[in-house]
N, C-alpha and C positions, 0 to 999 in steps of 0.2 A: 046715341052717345052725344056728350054733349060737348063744349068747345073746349072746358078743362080737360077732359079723357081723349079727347084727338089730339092736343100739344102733348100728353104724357104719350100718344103712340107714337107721335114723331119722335121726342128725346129718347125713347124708347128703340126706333131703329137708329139713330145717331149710335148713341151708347152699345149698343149688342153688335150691329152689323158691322159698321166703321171701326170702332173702339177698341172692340174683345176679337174681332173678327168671328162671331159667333152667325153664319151666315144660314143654317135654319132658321132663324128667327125672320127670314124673309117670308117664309111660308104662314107666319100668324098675324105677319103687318098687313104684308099685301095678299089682296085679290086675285083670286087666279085671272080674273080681266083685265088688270093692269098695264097701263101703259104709260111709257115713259118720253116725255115729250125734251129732246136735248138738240144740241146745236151740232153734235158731232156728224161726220161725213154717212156714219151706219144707226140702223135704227136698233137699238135694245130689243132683245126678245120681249114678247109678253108674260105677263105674268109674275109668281115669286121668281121663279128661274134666274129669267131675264134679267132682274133686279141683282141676283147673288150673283151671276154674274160677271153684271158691272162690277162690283164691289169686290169681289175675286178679281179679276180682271185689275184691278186699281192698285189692290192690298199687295198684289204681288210685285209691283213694281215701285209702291211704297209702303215695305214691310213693319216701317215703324211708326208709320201714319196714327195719327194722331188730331183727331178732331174738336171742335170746340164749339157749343151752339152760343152763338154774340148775343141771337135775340129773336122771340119766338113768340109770335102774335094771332092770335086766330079767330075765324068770325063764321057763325055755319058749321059748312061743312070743310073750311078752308083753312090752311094753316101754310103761314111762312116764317120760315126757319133762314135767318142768316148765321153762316160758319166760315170757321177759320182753319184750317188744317196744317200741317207742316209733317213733316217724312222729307227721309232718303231718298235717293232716286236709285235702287238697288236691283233694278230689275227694269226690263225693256219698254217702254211707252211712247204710245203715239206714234209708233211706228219709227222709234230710238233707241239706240241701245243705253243702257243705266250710264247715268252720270257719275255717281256716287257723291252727287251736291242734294243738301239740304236746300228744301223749298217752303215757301210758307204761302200761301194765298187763299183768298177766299170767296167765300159764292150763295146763293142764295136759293132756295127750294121754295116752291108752291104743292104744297101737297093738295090733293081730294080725297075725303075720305066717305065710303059707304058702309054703312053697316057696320061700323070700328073694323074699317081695312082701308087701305089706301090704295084707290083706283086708277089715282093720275096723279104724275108728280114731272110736274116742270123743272126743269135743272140749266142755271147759270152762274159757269164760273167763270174765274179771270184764266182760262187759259194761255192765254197770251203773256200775261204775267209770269205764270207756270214755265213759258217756252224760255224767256228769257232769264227767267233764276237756272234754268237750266243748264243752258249755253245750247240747243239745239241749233243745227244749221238752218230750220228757216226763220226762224230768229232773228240769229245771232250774227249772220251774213251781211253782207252789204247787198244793197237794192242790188237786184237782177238789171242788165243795161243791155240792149239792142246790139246787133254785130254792125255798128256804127261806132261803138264806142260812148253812146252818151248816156 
């Protein structure tokens, strides 16, 4: 494949898996090898699965999510996709319960792709950003201080 046909599989899982929430189409992006390299405390299963989900996992906590690729450049086998999303917070994340605040932030993907699948995809976003559109408590709190008071 060549670098135009890996940017059309990337927009290709933006639009079906994010978008439509059409979450088999995970099974024809990615690689049953797949692996997903992120910042979060747990590591993503391998594989489509794994992938659906994250994305499961996300959709349900922002049901009306809504993605948008800014700008998608690709070289090889390589493609990065920066996005913008915005959704409710209508369901439990991050280990919080739903806010019911609209959020908007955004993030950027490294996809790999073998064989027209995506084997490895790097993922960062502004979750921090995320916490505080939020209001979550580690946030949204005041600095933690020592039982001295300072």
């Amino acid at each position: 494949m060549g670098v135009e046909e890996n940017k059309s599989l990337v927009r290709r899982f933006y639009e079906e898996v994010w978008n439509k929430g059409n979450l088999d189409v995970t099974s024809e992006v990615f690689a049953e090898d797949y692996v997903r390299h992120d910042l979060r405390p747990s590591q993503a299963l391998r594989g489509p699965a794994g992938q659906a989900k994250v994305a499961a996992d996300f959709r349900a906590a922002f049901p009306d999510l809504r993605m948008e690729v800014d700008l998608i450049i690709g070289e090889g086998n390589l493609v990065a996709a920066r996005w913008t999303t915005e959704g409710t917070n209508s369901g439990p994340w991050g280990g919080s319960p739903p806010t019911g605040k609209l959020a908007r932030f955004s993030g950027v993907n490294i996809f790999r792709i073998r064989q027209g699948k995506v084997v490895e995809l790097w993922n960062h976003r502004d979750d921090l950003g995320l916490m505080q559109q939020l209001g979550t408590e580690i946030y949204a709190g005041a600095a933690p201080t020592d039982d001295k008071g300072s």
